[in-house]
C-alpha positions in Angstrom: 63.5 19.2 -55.4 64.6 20.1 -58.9 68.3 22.1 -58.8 67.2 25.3 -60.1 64.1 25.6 -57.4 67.0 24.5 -55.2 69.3 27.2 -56.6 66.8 30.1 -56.1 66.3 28.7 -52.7 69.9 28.9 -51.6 70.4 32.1 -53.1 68.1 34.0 -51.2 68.8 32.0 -47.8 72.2 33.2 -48.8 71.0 36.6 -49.3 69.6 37.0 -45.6 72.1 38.0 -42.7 70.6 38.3 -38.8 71.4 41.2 -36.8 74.9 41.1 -34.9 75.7 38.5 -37.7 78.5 38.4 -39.9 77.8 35.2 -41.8 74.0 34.4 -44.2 71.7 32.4 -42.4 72.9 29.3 -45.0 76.4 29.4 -44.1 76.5 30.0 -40.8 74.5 26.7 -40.9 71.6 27.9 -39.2 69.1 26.1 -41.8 68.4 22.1 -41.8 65.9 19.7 -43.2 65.2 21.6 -46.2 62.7 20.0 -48.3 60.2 20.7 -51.0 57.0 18.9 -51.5 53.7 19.9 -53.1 54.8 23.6 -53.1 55.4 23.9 -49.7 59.1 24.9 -48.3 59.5 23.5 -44.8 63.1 23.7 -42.9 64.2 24.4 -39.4 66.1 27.1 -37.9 68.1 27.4 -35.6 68.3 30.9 -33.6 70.8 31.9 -31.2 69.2 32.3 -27.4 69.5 36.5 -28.1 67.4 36.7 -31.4 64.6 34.5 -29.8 62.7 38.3 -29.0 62.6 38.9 -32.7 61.7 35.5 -33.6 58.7 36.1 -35.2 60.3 39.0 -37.2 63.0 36.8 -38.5 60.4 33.6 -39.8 57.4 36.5 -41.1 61.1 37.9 -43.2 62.3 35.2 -44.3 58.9 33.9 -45.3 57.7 36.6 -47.3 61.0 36.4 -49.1 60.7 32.6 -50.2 57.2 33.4 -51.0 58.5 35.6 -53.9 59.7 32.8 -55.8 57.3 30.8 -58.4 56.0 27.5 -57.3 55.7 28.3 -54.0 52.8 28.7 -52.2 53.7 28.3 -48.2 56.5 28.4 -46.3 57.0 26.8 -42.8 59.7 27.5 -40.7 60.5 25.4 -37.2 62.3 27.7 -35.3 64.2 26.3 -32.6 67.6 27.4 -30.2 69.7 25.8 -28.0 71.2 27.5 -24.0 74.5 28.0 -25.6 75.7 29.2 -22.1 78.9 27.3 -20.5 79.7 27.4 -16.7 78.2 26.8 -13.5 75.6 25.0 -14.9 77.0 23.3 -17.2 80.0 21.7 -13.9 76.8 21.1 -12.4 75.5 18.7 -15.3 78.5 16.8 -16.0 78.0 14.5 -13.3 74.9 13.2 -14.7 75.0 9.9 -16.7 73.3 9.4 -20.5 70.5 6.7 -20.6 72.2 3.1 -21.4 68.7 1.6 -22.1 65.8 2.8 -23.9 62.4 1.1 -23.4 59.7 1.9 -26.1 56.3 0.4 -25.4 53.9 1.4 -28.4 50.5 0.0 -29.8 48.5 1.4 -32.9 45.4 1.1 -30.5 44.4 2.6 -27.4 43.5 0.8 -24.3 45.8 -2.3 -24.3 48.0 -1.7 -21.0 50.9 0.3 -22.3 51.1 2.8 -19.8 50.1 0.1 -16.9 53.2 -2.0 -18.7 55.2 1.1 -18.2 54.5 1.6 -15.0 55.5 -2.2 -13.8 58.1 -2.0 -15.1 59.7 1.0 -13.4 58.2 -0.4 -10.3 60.2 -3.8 -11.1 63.1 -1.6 -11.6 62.6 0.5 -8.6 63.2 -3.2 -6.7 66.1 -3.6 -8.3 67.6 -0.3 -6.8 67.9 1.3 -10.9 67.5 5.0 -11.3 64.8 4.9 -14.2 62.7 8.1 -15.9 59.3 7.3 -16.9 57.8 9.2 -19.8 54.3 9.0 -21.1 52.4 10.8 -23.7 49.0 10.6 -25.5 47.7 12.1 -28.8 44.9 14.4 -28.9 45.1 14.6 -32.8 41.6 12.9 -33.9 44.0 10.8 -36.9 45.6 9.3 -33.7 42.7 9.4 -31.3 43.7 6.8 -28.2 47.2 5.8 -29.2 49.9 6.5 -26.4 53.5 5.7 -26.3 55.4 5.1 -23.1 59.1 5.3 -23.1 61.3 4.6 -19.9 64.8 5.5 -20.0 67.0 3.4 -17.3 69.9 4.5 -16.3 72.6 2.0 -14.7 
């Protein structure tokens, strides 16, 4: 991204405050991953838990606002927010121990065992009295058609 585009970009992320906000959305540091590519503007942000209701009134805003500058043509914007609440639950949580091994099993092709490798595995680890968490997805995009990834997180 050229530094003027990225000059005109900042200025009018700079220009935009929330409501109940005293700082822009750019330096409250509430935009990340900001990249342009083929004239499209993609970055996250991140929205406190109480504008989530007016979530879609904040992107279609800040959209139409970006879209006013030459070049570009789209604008997406990953919205995402994080419980910023602290107490009970929080006590609650802090007992609970971070993953000290991460298990990837991934093929390029479908059908060859990975989740039935997954699977034995917890079971082995099961034997060895380890608390374990099994994850497994599967792509329905038709680029990826059949390709899975298992991922077991083990816990000491």
């Amino acid at each position: 991204m050229n530094d003027k585009k990225l000059e005109e970009i900042n200025k009018i992320l700079s220009s935009i405050t929330l409501k109940d906000q005293t700082t822009n959305i750019l330096g409250a540091k509430m935009i990340s991953g900001l990249e342009l590519k083929e004239n499209t503007l993609t970055f996250t942000l991140e929205l406190l838990p109480e504008q989530l209701k007016e979530s879609n009134e904040i992107k279609q805003m800040i959209e139409n606002k970006l879209l006013l500058i030459p070049e570009i043509n789209k604008v997406s914007i990953i919205l995402t927010s994080h419980n910023l609440n602290k107490g009970k639950n929080q006590q609650n949580n802090s007992t609970l121990k971070p993953a000290t091994h991460i298990i990837a099993i991934a093929s390029g092709k479908g059908g060859v065992g990975k989740s039935t490798t997954a699977i034995n595995l917890a079971l082995s680890l099961l034997k060895l009295n380890s608390l374990y968490i099994l994850l497994t997805t599967s792509s329905q995009s038709p680029l990826l058609l059949g390709q899975t990834l298992s991922v077991l997180l083990w816990i000491l």
